[in-house]
C-alpha positions in Angstrom: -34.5 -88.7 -26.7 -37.3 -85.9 -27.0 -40.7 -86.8 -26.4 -42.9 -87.1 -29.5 -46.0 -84.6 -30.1 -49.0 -85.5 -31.2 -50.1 -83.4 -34.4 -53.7 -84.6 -34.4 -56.2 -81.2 -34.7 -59.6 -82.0 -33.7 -62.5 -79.5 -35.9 -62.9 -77.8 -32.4 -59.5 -76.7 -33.0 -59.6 -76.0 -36.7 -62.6 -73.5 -36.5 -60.5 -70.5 -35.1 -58.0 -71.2 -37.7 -60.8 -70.2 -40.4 -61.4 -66.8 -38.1 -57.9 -66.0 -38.1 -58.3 -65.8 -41.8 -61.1 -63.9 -42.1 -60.2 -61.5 -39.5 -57.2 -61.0 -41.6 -59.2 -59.8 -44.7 -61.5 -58.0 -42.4 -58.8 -56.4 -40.8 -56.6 -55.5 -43.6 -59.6 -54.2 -45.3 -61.2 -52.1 -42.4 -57.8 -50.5 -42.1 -56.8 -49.4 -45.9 -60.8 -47.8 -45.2 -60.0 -46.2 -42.7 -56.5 -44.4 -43.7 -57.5 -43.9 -47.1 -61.2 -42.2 -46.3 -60.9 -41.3 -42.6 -56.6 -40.1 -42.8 -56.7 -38.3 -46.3 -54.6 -40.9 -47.8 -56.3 -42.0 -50.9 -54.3 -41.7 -54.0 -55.1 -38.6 -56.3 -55.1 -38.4 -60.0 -53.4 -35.6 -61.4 -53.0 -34.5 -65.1 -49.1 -34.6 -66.6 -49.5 -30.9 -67.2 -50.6 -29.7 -63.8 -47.6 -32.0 -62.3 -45.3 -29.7 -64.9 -46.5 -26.4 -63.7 -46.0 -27.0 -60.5 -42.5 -28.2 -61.2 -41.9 -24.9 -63.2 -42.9 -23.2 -59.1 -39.8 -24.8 -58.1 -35.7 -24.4 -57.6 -35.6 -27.5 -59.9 -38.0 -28.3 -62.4 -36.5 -31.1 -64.1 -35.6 -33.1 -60.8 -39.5 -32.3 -59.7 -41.1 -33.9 -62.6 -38.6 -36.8 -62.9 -39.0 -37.7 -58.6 -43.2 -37.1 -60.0 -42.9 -39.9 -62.3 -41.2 -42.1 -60.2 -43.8 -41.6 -57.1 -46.9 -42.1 -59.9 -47.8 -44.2 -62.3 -49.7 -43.8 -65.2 -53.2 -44.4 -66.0 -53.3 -44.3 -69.7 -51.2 -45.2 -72.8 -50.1 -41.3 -73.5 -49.3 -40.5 -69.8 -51.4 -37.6 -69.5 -53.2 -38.8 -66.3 -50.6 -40.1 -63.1 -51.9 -41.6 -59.9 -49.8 -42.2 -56.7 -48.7 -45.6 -55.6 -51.2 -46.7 -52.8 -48.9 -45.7 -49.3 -51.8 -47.1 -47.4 -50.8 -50.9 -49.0 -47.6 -50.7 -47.9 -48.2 -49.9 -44.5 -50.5 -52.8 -44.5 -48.4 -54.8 -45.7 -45.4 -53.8 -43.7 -47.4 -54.2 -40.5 -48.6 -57.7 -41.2 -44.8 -58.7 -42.6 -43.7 -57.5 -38.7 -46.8 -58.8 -37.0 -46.4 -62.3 -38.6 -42.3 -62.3 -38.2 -42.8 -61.8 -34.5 -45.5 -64.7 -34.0 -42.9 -67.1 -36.3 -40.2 -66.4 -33.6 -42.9 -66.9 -30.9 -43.9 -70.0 -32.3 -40.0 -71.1 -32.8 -39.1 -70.5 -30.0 -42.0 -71.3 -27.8 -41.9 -75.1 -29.2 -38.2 -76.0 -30.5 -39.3 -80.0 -30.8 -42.0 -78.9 -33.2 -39.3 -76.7 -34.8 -37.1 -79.4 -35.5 -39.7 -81.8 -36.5 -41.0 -79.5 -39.1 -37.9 -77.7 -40.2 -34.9 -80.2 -39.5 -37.0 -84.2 -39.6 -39.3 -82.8 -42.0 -42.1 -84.8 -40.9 -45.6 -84.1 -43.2 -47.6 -84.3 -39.7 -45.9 -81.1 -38.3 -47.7 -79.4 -40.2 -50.8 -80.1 -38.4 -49.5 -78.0 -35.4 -52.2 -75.5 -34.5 -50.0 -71.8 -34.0 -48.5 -72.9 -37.2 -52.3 -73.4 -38.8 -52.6 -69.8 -37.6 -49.9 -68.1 -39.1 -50.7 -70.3 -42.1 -54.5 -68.7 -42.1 -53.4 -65.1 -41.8 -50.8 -65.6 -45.0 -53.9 -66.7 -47.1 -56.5 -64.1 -46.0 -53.9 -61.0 -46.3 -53.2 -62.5 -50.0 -57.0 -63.2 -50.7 -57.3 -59.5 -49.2 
């Protein structure tokens, strides 16, 4: 029979949970800052017309504007004004996705009894486990971000 953990979490313990979170925000924000103002890679705002002259510069005009529409959005009700999707949020978000998939399967596979007390016993105190508090914290503060 496995030994039983104690899910207790004392404030002392708690308090870095709440800094994981806000480093989150911190972080996400400090680096969407820094690509988007330091890199060049803030979105631009471009008239419909000026995106159709430049397509008329090229081999294929039609195929130019429509892969244009798709890569903007517009910004008013005629479409005359198109801004590009925000690459910098994707990044972001596809380098917290891998950061937090590798601490789960750290966490999984560090502790397998707290594993199968949360995932397969489904106890309500496993929840209390602190690496799990953590990856909880940095979900909210990159959604609050």
């Amino acid at each position: 029979m496995p030994e039983e953990l104690n899910y207790d979490i004392t404030l002392a313990e708690f308090r870095p949970v709440i800094l994981t979170c806000l480093l989150t925000m911190f972080g996400c924000w400090a680096l969407q800052e820094i690509m988007e103002r330091g890199m060049g890679m803030a979105p631009n705002i471009v008239k419909q017309s000026d995106l159709e002259r430049r397509a008329k510069q090229q081999d294929n005009p039609i195929k130019h504007v429509k892969i244009n529409k798709m890569m903007s959005k517009s910004l008013d009700l005629r479409g005359r004004y198109r801004i590009q999707t925000r690459g910098t949020i994707y990044f972001i978000k596809a380098l917290h996705q891998l950061i937090m998939f590798i601490v789960s399967l750290a966490v999984f596979t560090v502790d397998t009894q707290w594993f199968v007390d949360h995932f397969i016993l489904l106890k309500a105190e496993s929840t209390n486990y602190v690496p799990y508090q953590h990856v909880s914290a940095s979900l909210v503060g990159y959604y609050t971000w």
